[in-house]
VMD Tcl script that draws the C-alpha trace (Angstrom):
set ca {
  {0.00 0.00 0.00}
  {1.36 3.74 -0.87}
  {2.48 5.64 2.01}
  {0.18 8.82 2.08}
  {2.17 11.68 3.09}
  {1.42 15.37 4.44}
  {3.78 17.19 2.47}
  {6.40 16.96 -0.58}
  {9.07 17.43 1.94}
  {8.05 14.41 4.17}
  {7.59 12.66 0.81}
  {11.13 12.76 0.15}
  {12.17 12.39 3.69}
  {15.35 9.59 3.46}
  {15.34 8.92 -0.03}
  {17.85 12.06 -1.54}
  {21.21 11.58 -2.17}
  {24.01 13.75 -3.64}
  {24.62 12.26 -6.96}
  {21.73 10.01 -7.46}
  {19.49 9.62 -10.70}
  {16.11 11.08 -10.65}
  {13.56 10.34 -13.43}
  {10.57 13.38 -13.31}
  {7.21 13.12 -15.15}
  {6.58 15.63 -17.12}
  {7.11 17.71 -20.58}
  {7.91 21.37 -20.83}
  {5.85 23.04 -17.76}
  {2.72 20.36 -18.55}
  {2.42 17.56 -15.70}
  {5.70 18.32 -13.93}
  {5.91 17.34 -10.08}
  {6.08 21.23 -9.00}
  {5.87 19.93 -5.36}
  {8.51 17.58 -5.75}
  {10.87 19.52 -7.99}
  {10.75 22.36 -5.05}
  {11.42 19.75 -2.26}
  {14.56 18.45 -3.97}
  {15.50 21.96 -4.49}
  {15.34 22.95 -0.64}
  {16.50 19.49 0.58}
  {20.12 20.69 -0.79}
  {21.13 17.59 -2.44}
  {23.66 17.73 -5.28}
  {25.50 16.09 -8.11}
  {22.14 15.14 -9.67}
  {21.82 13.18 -12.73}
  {18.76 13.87 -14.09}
  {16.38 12.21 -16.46}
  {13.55 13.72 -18.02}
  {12.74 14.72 -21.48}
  {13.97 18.28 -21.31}
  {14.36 20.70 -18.13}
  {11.85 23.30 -18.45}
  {11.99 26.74 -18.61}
  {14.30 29.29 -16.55}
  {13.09 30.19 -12.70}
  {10.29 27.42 -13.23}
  {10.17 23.34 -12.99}
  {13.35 21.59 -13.36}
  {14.85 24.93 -14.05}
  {15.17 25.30 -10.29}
  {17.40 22.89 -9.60}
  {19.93 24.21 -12.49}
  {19.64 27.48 -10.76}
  {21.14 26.46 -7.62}
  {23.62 23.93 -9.78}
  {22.21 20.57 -8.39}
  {22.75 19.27 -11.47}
  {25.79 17.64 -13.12}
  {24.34 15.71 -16.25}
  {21.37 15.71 -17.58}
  {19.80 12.55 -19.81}
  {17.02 14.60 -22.15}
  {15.72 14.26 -25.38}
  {15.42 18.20 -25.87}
  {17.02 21.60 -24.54}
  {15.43 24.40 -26.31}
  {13.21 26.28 -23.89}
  {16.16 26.72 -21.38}
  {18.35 29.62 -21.64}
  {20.40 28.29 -18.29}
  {20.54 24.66 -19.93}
  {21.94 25.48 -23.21}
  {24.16 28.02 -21.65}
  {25.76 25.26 -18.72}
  {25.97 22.69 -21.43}
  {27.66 24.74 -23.67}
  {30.27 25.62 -21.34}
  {31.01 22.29 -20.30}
  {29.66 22.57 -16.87}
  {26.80 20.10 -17.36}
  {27.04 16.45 -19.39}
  {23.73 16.55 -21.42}
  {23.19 12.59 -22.97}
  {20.70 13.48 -26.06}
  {18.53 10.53 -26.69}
  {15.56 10.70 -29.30}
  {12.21 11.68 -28.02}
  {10.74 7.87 -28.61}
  {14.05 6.40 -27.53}
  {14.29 7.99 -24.29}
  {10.29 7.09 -23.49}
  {11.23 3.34 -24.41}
  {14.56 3.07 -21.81}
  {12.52 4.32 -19.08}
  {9.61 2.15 -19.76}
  {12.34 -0.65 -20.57}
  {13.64 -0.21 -17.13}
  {10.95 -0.61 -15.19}
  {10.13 -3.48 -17.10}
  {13.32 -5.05 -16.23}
  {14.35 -4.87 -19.77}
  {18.07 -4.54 -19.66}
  {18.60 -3.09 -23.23}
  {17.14 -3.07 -26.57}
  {17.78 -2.50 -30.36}
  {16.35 0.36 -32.06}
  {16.74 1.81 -35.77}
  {16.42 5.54 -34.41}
  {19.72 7.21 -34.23}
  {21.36 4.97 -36.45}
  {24.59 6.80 -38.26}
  {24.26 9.61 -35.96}
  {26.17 10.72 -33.30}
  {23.23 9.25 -30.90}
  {25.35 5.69 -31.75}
  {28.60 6.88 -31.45}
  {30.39 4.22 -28.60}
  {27.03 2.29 -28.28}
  {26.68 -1.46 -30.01}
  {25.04 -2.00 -33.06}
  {23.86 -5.49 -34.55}
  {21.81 -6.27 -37.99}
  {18.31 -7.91 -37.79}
  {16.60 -8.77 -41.24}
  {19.61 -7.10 -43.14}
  {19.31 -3.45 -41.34}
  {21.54 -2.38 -38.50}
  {20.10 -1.11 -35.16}
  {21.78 0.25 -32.12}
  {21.44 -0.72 -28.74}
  {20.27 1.63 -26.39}
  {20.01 0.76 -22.41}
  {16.90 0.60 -19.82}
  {17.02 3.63 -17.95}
  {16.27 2.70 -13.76}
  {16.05 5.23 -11.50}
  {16.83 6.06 -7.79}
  {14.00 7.80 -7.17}
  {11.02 8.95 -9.82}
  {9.04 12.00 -9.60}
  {5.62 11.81 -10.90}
  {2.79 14.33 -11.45}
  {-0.82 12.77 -11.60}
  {-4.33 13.70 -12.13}
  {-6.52 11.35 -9.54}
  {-5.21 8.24 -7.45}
  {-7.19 5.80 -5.36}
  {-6.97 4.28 -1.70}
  {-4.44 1.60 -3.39}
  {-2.25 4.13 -5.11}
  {-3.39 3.72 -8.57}
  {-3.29 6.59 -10.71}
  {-4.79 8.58 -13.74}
  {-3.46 11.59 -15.36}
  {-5.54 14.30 -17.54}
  {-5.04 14.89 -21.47}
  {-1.42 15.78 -22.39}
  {-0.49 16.03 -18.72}
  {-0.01 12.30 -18.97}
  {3.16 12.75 -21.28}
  {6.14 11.00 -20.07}
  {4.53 10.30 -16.13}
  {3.36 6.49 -17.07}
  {6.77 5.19 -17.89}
  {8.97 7.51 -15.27}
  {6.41 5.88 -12.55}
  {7.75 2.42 -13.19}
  {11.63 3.31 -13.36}
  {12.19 4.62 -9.96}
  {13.41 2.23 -6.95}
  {11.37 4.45 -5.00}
  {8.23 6.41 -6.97}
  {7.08 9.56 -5.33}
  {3.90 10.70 -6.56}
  {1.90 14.12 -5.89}
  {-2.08 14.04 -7.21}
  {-3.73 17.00 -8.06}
  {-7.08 14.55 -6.77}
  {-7.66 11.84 -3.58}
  {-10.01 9.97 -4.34}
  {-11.83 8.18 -1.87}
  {-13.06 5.78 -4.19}
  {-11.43 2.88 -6.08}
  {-10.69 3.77 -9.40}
  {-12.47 1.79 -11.93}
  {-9.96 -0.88 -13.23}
  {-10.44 0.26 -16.63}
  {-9.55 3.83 -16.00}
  {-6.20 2.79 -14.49}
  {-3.08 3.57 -16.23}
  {-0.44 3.24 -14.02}
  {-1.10 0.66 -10.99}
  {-0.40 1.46 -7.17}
  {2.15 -1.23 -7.02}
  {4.37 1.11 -8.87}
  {3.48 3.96 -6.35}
  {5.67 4.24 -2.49}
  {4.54 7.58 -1.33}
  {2.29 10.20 -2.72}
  {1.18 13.40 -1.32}
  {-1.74 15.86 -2.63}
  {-0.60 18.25 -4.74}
  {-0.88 22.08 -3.39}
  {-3.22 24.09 -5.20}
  {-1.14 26.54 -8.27}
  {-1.85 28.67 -11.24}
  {-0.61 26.18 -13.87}
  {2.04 27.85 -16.10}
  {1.50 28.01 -20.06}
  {5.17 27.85 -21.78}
  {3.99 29.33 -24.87}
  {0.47 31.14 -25.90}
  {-0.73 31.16 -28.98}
  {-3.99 32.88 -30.35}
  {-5.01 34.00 -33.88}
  {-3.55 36.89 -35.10}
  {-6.45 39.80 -35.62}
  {-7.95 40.72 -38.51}
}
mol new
graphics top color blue
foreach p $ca { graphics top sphere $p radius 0.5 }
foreach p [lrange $ca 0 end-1] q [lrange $ca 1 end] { graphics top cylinder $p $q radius 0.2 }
display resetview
């Protein structure tokens, strides 16, 4: 059964590290931990390795933690929103591991499948390959890439039940299904607490996956970019 905690901080009470691997839900500013994120930024830990698909923006979401340089490599599939990331990386004061988009949502759900590694055409003849092995199937060549498991994972849900099962809304689900199932230890916050078992069918990741959780405090959610029709 998930351990239902009173806070983010108490959530995270024993499991941070300096220099540990933490997997974190999430894509841009849409279904990031915000709780979660800000707990790992006050608890002081450093040396982070990071995994998530890219870091957010600067002052919000993972951004924090680059702020206060609690980061020393990052494992992303995309950089471009980050002043603060590009700038680090490019002076060599943060390893960034590129890995395509799909690639990198396959090695987390690969490790917490227990998958060690797997073959994949993406990246093929790029520098994505360079140093990694490679093998033919069927006449084509594939790379291997490696199943990505995680110290602790950060997850940002929609709803979860008495049992710790959990549902996410729309596009917040993003990369949160397969981060929940890397982590030794999964950390979730829930924007709902349902009272209620969830109706199997609506599950999508199941509380065996889930060791704490915590109810997510109340926030404007941040848009990253607005668009609207120009006038005429």
């Amino acid at each position: 059964m998930s351990e239902l905690c009173t806070d983010a901080r108490q959530a995270l009470a024993g499991l941070l590290t300096d220099g540990m691997t933490v997997a974190v839900g999430g894509f841009g500013l849409c279904g990031i931990p915000n709780d979660l994120i800000e707990a790992v930024r006050d608890s002081g830990v450093t040396g982070l390795t990071v995994v998530s698909n890219n870091m957010g923006i600067d002052g919000k979401g993972l951004g924090l933690l680059l702020e206060d340089r609690q980061v020393d490599r990052v494992i992303a599939s995309y950089v471009g929103e980050n002043k603060l990331f590009a700038q680090q990386y490019l002076d060599g004061t943060l390893a960034v591991e590129f890995a395509p988009q799909g690639t990198l949502a396959e090695r987390l759900r690969a490790g917490g499948a227990g998958i060690a590694a797997f073959y994949t055409r993406a990246g093929v003849g790029t520098p994505v390959a360079e140093g990694k092995p490679s093998a033919e199937f069927d006449g084509r060549t594939y790379v291997q890439e490696r199943g990505i498991v995680a110290d602790v994972a950060l997850v940002h849900a929609h709803t979860v039940d008495p049992a710790g099962n959990l549902t996410y809304r729309a596009a917040a689900r993003n990369f949160n299904p397969v981060v929940a199932t890397c982590g030794r230890a999964t950390v979730v916050e829930a924007e709902n607490l349902d009272r209620r078992y969830l109706d199997p069918e609506r599950v999508v990741t199941p509380g065996i996956y889930v060791d704490r959780l915590v109810g997510a405090e109340p926030r404007v959610k941040d848009i990253e970019k607005r668009t609207v029709r120009p006038m005429r």
